[in-house]
ZAKEFI-192172 format. One line per 8 residues: number of its first residue (from 1); their letters; for each residue x negated, y, z of C-alpha. Coordinates in Angstrom, 3 decimals, always signed. Example, Ala and Ser with C-alpha at 12.3 -4.5 7.8 and 13.67 -1.06 7.14 Angstrom:
1	AS	-12.300:-4.500:+7.800 | -13.670:-1.060:+7.140
END
This chain:
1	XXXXXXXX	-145.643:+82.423:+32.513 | -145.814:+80.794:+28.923 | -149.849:+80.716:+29.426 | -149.498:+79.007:+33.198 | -147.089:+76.429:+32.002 | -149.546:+75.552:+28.832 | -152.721:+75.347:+30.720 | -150.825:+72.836:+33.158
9	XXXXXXXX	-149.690:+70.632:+29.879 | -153.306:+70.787:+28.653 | -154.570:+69.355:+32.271 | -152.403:+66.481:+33.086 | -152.325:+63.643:+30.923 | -149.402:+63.177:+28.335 | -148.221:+59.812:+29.811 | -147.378:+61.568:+32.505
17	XXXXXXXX	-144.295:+62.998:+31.361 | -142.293:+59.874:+31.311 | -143.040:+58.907:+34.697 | -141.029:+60.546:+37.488 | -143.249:+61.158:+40.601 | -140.212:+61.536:+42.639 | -139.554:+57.208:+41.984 | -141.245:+55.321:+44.831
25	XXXXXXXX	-142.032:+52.446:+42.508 | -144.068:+54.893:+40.385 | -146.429:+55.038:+43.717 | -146.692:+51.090:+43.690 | -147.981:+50.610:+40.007 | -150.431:+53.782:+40.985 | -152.233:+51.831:+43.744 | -152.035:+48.767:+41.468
33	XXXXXXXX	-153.650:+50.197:+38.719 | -155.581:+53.448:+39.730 | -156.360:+52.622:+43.172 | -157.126:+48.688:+43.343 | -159.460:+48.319:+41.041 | -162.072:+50.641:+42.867 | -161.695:+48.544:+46.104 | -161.593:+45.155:+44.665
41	XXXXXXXX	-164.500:+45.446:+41.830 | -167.711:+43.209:+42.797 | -169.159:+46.512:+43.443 | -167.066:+46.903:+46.745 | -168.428:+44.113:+48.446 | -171.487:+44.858:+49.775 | -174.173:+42.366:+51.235 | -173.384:+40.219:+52.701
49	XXXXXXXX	-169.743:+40.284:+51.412 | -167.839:+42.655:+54.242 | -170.747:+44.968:+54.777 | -169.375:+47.262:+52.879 | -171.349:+49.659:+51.266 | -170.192:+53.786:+52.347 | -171.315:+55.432:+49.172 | -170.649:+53.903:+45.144
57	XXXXXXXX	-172.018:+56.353:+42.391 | -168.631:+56.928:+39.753 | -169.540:+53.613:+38.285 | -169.163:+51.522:+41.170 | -172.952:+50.855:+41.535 | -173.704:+51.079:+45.835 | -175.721:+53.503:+46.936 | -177.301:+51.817:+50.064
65	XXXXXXXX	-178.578:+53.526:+52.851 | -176.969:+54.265:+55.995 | -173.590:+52.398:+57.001 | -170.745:+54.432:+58.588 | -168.828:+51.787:+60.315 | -165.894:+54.043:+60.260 | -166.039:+53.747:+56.223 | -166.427:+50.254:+56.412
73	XXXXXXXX	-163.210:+49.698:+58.992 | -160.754:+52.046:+56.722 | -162.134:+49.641:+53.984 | -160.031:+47.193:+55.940 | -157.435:+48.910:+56.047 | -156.770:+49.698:+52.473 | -157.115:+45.950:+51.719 | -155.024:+45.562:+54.635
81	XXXXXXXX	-151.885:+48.185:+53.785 | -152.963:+47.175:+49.906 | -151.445:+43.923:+50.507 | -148.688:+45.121:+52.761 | -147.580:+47.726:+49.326 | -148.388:+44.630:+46.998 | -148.200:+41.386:+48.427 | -151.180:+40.328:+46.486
89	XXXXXXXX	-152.857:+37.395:+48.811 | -156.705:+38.533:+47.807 | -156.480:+41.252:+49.397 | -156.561:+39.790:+52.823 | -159.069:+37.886:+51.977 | -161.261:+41.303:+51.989 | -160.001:+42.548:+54.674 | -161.046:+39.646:+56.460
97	XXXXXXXX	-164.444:+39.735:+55.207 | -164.855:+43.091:+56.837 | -163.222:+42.399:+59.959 | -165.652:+39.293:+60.244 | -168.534:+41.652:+59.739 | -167.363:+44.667:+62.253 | -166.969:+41.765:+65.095 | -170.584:+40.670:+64.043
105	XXXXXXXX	-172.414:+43.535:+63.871 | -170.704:+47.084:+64.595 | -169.162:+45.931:+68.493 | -171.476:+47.576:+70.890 | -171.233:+44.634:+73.464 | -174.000:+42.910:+74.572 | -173.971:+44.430:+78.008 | -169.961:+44.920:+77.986
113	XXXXXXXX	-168.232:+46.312:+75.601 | -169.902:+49.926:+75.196 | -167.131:+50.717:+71.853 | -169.058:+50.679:+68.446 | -171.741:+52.019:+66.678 | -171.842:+54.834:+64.528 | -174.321:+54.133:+61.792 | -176.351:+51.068:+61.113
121	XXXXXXXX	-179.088:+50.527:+58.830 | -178.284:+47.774:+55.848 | -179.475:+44.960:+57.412 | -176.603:+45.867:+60.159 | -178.569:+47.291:+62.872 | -178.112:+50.480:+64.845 | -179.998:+53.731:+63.654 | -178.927:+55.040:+67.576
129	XXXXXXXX	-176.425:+57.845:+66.881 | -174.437:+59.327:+68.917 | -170.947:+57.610:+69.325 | -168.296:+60.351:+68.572 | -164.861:+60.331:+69.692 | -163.697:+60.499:+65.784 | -166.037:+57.702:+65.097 | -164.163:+54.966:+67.488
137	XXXXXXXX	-161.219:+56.109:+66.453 | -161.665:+54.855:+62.901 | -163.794:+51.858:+64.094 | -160.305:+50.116:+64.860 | -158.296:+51.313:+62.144 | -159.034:+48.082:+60.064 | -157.630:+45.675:+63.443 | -154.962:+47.686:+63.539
145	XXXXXXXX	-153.814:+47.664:+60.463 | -154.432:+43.341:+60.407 | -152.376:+43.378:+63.797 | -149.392:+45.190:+61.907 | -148.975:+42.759:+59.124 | -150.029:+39.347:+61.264 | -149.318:+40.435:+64.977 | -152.044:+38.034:+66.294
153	XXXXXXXX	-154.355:+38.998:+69.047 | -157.303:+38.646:+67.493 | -156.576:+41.904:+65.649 | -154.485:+43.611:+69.430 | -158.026:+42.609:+71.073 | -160.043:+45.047:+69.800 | -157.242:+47.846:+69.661 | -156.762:+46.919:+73.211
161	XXXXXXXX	-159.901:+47.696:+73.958 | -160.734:+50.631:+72.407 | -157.397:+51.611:+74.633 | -159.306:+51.023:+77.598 | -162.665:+52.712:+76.704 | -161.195:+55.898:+75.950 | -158.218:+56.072:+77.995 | -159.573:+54.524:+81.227
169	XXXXXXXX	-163.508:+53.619:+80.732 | -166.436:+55.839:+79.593 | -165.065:+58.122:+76.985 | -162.683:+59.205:+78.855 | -163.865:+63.218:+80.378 | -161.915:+63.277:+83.983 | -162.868:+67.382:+84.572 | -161.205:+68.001:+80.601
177	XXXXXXXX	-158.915:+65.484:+81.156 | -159.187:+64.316:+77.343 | -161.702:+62.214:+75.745 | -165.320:+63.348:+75.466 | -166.116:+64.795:+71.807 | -169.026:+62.550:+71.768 | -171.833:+60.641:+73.805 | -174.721:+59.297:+73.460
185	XXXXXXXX	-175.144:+55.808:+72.195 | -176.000:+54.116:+76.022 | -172.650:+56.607:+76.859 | -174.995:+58.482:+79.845 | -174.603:+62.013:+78.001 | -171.625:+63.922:+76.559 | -172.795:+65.448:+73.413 | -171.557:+68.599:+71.567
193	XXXXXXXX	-169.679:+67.272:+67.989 | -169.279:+69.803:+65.648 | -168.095:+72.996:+67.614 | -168.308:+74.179:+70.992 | -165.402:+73.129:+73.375 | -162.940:+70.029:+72.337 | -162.450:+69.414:+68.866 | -158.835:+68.447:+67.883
201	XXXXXXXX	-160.178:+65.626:+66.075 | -161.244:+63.777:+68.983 | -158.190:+63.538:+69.786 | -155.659:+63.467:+66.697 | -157.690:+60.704:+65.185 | -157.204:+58.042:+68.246 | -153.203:+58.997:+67.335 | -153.508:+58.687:+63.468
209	XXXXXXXX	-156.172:+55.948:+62.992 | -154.556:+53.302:+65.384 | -152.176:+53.971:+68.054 | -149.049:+55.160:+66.242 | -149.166:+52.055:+64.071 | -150.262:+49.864:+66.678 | -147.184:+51.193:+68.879 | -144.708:+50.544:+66.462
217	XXXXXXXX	-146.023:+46.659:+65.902 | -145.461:+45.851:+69.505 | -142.253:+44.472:+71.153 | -140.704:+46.254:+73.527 | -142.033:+45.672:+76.952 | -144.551:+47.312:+79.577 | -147.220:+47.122:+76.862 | -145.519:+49.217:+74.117
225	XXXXXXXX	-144.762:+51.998:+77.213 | -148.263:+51.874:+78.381 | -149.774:+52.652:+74.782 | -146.378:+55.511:+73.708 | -147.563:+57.064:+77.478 | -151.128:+57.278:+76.040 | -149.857:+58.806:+72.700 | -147.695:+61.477:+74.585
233	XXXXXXXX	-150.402:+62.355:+76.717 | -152.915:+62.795:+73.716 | -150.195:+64.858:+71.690 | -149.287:+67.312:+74.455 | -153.226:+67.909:+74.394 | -152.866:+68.450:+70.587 | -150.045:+70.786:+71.216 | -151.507:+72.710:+74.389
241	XXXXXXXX	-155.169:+72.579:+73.317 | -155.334:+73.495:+69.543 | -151.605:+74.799:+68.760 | -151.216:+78.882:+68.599 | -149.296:+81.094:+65.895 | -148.833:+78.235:+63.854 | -152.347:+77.116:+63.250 | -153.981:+73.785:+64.796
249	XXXXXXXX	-157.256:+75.447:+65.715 | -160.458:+73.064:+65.706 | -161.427:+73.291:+69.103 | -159.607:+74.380:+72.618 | -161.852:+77.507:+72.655 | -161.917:+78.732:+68.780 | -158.847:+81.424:+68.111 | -160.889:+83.728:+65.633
257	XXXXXXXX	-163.233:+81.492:+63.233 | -161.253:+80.778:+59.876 | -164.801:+79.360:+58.756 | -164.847:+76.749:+61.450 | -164.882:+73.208:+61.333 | -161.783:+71.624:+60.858 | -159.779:+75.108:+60.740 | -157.979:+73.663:+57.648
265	XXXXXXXX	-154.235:+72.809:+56.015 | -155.065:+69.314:+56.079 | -155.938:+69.091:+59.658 | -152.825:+71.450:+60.464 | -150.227:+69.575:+58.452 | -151.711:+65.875:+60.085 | -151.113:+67.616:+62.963 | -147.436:+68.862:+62.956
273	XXXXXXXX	-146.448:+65.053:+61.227 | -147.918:+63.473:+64.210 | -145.796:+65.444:+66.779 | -142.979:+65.183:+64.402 | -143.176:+61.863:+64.618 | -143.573:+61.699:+68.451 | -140.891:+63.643:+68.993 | -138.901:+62.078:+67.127
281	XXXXXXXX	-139.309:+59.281:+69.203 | -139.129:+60.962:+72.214 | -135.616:+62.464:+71.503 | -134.824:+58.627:+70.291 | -135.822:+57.406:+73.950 | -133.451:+60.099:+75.372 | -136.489:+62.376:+76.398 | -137.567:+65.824:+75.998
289	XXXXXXXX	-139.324:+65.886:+72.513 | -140.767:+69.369:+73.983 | -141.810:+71.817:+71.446 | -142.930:+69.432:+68.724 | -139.669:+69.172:+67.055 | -139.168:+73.412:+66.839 | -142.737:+73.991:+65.521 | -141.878:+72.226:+62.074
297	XXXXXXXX	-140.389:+75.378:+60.768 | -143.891:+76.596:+60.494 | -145.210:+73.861:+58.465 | -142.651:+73.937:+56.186 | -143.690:+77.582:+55.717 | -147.337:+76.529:+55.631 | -146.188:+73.708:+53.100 | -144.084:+76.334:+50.947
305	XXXXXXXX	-147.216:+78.619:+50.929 | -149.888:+75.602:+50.217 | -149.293:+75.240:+46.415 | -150.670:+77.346:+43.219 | -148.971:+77.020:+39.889 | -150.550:+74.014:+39.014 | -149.018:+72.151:+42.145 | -152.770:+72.107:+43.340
313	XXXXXXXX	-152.975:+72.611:+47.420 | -155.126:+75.026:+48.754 | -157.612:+73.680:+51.884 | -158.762:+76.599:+53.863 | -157.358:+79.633:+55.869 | -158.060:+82.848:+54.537 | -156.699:+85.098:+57.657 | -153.617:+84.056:+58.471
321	XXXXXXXX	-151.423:+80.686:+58.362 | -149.459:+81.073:+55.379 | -152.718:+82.237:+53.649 | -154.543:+79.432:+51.939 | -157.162:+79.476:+49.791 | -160.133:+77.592:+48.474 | -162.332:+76.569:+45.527 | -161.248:+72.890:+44.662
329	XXXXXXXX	-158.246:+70.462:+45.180 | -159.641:+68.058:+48.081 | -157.599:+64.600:+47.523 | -156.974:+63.855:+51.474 | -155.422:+67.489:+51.960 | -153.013:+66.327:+49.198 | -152.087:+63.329:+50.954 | -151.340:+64.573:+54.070
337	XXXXXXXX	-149.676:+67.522:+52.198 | -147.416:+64.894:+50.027 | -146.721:+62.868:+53.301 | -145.477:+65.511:+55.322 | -143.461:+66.973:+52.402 | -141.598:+63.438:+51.428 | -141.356:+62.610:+55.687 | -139.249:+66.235:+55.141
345	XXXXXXXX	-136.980:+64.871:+52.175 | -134.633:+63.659:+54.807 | -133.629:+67.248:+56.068 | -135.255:+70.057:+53.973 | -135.338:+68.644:+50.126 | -134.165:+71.588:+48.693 | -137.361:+73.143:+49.791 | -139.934:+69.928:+49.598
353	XXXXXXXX	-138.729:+68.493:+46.171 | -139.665:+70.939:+43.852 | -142.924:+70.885:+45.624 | -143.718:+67.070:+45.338 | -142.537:+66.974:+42.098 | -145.576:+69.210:+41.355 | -148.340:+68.125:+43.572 | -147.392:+64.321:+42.623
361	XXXXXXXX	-148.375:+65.895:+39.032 | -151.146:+66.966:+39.692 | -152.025:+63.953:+42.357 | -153.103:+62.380:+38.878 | -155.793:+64.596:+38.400 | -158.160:+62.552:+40.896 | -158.048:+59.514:+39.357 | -160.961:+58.833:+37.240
369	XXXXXXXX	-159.476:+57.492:+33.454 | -162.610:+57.836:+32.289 | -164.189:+54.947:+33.576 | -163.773:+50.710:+33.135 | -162.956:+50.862:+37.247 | -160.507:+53.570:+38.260 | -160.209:+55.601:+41.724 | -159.275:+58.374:+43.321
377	XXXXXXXX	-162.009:+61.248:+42.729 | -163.362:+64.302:+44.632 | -164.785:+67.500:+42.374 | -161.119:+68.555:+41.238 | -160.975:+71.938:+40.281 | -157.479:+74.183:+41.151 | -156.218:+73.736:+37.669 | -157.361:+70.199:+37.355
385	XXXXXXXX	-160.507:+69.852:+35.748 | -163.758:+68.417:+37.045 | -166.775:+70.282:+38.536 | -168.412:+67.634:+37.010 | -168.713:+63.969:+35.842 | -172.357:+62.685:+36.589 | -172.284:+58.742:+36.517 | -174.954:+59.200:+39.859
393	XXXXXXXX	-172.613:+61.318:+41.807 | -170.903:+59.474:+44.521 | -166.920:+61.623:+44.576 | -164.762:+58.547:+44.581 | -166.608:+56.600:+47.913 | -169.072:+58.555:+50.653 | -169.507:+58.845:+54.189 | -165.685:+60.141:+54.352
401	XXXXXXXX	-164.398:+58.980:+51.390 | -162.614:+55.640:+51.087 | -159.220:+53.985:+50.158 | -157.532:+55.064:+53.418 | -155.929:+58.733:+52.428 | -154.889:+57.462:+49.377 | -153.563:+53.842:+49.935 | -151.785:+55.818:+53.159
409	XXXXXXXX	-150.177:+58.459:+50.667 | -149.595:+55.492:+47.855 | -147.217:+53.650:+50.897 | -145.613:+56.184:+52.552 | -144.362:+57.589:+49.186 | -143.112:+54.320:+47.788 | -141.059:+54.251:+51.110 | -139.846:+57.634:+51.222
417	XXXXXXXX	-139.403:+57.961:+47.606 | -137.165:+55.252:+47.950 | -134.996:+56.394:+50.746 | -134.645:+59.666:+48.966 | -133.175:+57.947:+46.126 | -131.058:+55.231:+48.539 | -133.075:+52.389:+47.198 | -134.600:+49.688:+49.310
425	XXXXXXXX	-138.555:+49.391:+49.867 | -140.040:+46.099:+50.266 | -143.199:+45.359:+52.545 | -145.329:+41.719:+53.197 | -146.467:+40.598:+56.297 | -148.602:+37.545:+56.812 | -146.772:+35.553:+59.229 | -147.595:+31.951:+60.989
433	XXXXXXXX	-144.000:+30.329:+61.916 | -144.645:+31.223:+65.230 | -145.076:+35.110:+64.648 | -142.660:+35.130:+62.396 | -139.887:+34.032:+64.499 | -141.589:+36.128:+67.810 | -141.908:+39.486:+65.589 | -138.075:+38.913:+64.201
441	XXXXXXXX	-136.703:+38.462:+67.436 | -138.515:+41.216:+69.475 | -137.954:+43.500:+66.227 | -141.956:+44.428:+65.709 | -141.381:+43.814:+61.989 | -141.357:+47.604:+61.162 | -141.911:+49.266:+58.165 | -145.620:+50.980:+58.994
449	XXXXXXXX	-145.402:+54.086:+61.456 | -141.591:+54.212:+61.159 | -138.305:+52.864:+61.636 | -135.959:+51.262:+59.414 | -133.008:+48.588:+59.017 | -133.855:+45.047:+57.387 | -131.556:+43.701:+54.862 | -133.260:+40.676:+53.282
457	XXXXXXXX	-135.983:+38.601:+54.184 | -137.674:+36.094:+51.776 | -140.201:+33.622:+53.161 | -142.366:+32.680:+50.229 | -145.554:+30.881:+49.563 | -147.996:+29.603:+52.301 | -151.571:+32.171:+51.781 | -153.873:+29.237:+51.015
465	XXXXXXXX	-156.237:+28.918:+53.344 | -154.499:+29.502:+56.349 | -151.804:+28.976:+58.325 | -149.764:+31.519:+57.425 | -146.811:+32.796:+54.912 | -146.191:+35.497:+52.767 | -143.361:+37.162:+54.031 | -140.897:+39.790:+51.875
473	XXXXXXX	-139.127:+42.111:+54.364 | -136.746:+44.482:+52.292 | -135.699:+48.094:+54.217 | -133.108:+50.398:+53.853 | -132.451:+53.638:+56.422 | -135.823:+54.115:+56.630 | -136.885:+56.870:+58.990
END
């Protein structure tokens, strides 16, 4: 035990030991001054300014070549949710830059909207990939997460269309009843994505990209039904398709492959806070929340079981669900690890404490402190060290790798955290006088994906440039 507990000293930094991880203000000065400086270095802005590039090497230099719009859409929403954590004004600026650039050149629409493409060339033009189901999910991430903090339409357009493609236009399979995995780019063939059958990503990304936040910015009203009918209908396929002996399988067909695409904690864990989440709200609407409030005894066993003794999580099966193993420390298992375990501090913190007060440890392992501009790094061994530091190799931004996972697990801890401790959290929004008083009185100002009671309000400066004001909403009973 004495040899464990030094080789976990060694690894984490010294000033470490002063901070506690278990302080939700600890995960605001993180994104300020780990995270931030990645996203908002020159390097970030790609050319023009809002093309953002997909892959940096460590030093921030772009590697140009093929443009996921997916990466460049979660780009807007770290800028986005950055500002929301922060209140810091430039922030939006970005964002805008990249929602200007989407609407420009990644909107499949010159013969009606046909959803977006999945990979352009850098002068912004389509290479002719297949459009997967995953793909348009994360296309609207960035509007959705500019809706939340303005509430104008210009954001709710483009969500509200992606709404239609897949739930009533061409992505939508009518003989699965669930959206297609994938189709060609004109949308005249279904394609195959990773696995044979359904993959559970095609449909748990449409939840976690867009519609659970979008829901919970809307008023109530026909609208807000309409879209939490869509998400129960797309988590009852996450629960009937993928869900057996507590494992959320990859596809609809696979019950035997531990090796298979997306048979994985993170996936698993994503999936059991999404139906936590919708059952939740389904018990709060006086409705059945179905099985998705029982299963959560399993992840907290899968959570309990995730963990070695350096607080590192393990990423793949090895037989069985309580049986994890793997070769590195992937950064996005951890944050959907840490988010399910502080979402549990409400009701089980005897059991997810001691375990976030170790993984939020060892969080600090990612972030690259050896380099002028911080971020959050792949290539982390179990006990913390690197596989390697090459200035060339591209771990902190790739074709999956951006600010999303982490500015995600930077918010939601700074809110939980708080409520833990009975402190209040404090979000911005970016509010004309119009939306402001609209959002107050139909009570859309909500803090992210969940609910909570507002006790102070400051109206501050006017965001230059525009019409609107930055607005301080302070929560307490988060939940």
């Amino acid at each position: 035990m004495r040899r464990i507990l030094f080789a976990f000293l060694i690894i984490l930094p010294t000033s470490l030991f002063a901070q506690d991880v278990m302080d939700g203000e600890l995960w605001k000065s993180h994104w300020k001054k780990d995270i931030k400086p990645w996203w908002v270095d020159q390097s970030a802005n790609g050319e023009p300014f809002g093309n953002f590039p997909t892959s940096r090497e460590l030093t921030g230099a772009p590697v140009y070549g093929e443009q996921y719009i997916r990466m460049v859409s979660r780009q807007v929403y770290t800028y986005a949710m950055g500002y929301q954590l922060t209140g810091d004004e430039i922030l939006l600026e970005y964002a805008q830059k990249g929602i200007n650039w989407l609407t420009e050149n990644a909107r499949d629409d010159a013969e009606g909207f046909k959803g977006y493409y999945a990979i352009l060339d850098g002068q912004g033009n389509s290479i002719g990939a297949d459009k997967s189901s995953q793909d348009q999910a994360y296309a609207v991430i960035g509007y959705a997460a500019m809706h939340h903090i303005t509430g104008e339409n210009r954001y709710a357009k483009p969500v509200d269309e992606m709404r239609e493609f897949v739930f009533d236009g061409a992505f939508w399979d009518p003989l699965n009843n669930s959206p297609y995995d994938a189709l060609t780019e004109d949308l005249t063939t279904p394609v195959e994505f990773k696995s044979k059958g359904l993959d559970s990503v095609s449909v748990l990304d449409h939840l976690n990209a867009y519609l659970m936040l979008y829901y919970n910015s809307l008023p109530n009203g026909n609208k807000r039904d309409k879209v939490f009918n869509e998400i129960s209908t797309l988590g009852d396929l996450v629960y009937e398709r993928f869900y057996k002996d507590g494992i959320f399988w990859n596809t609809q067909l696979n019950r035997t492959d531990w090796n298979g695409d997306h048979v994985d904690i993170g996936h698993s864990i994503k999936s059991y806070w999404l139906l936590e989440r919708i059952g939740q709200e389904l018990k709060a609407q006086g409705k059945d929340p179905k099985q998705f409030l029982a299963i959560q005894a399993n992840a907290l066993e899968m959570l309990q079981a995730s963990p070695n003794e350096y607080g590192a999580y393990g990423q793949r099966f090895s037989g069985a669900h309580d049986a994890l193993t793997d070769h590195r420390a992937a950064w996005w298992v951890h944050s959907e690890l840490d988010q399910y375990a502080a979402l549990r501090l409400k009701d089980s913190a005897d059991i997810v404490a001691p375990i976030l007060e170790k993984s939020g440890l060892f969080w600090f392992n990612f972030v690259d402190t050896g380099r002028e501009v911080r971020g959050i790094r792949d290539g982390v061994k179990f006990d913390g060290s690197l596989w390697g530091d090459d200035d060339s190799w591209t771990s902190k931004q790739f074709s999956w790798k951006s600010g999303y996972h982490e500015t995600e697990r930077a918010l939601w801890l700074y809110l939980m955290m708080n409520e833990h401790q009975n402190r209040s959290s404090t979000l911005y929004y970016a509010l004309s006088p119009n939306q402001f008083s609209k959002r107050l009185l139909e009570n859309s100002l909500k803090p992210y994906i969940f609910n909570g009671d507002i006790v102070d309000i400051n109206i501050l400066n006017k965001i230059k440039g525009t019409s609107r004001y930055k607005v301080a909403i302070t929560y307490r009973n988060i939940n």
